[in-house]
C-alpha positions in Angstrom: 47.8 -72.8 -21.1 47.4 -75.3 -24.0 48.9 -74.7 -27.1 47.4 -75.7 -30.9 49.7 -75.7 -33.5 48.4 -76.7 -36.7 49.9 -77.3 -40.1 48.1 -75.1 -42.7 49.2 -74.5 -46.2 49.5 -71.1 -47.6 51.0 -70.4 -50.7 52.6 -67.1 -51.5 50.0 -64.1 -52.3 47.0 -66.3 -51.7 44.2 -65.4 -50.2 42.3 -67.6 -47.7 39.1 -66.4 -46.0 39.0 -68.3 -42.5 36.0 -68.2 -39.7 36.9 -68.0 -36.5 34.6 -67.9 -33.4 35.0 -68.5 -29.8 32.0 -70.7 -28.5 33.4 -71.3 -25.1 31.7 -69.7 -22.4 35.2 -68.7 -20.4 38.4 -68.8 -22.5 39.9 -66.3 -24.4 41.9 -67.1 -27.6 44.8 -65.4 -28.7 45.6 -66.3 -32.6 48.8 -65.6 -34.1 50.2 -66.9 -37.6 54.2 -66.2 -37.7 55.0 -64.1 -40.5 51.3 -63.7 -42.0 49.1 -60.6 -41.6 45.2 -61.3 -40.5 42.7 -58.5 -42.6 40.3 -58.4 -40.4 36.8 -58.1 -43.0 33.8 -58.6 -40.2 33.3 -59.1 -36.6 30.8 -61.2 -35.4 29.1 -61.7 -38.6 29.0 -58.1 -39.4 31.0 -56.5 -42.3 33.6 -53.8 -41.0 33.1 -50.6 -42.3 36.6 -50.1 -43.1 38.4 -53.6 -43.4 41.8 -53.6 -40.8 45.2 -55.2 -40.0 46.4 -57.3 -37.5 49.0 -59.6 -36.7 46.9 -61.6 -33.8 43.6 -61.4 -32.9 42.2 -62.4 -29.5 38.6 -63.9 -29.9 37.3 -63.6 -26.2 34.0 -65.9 -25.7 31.1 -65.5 -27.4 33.1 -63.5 -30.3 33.0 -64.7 -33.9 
């Protein structure tokens, strides 16, 4: 299983709003951000109708 870990900057109380989809036609993706909470806003393109938490979020394929 490969492993990305990649240096972002985040600076306390900021807000970042990230897109994230899974293109691949087989692999799951399980993304975790030590210490940070994900507010999940919209699933695959669609607004939420009641915006959640979540400390990772698997993206299987085909999800965005």
């Amino acid at each position: 299983m490969a492993k990305s870990i990649p240096d972002i900057s985040i600076q306390p109380g900021e807000t970042q709003l990230w897109r994230l989809a899974n293109i691949g036609s087989e692999t799951f993706y399980d993304i975790v951000l030590p210490d940070h909470i994900f507010h999940v806003v919209a699933e695959d393109g669609m607004p939420v109708g009641r915006v959640w938490d979540a400390g990772q979020l698997l993206l299987p394929s085909g999800k965005r």
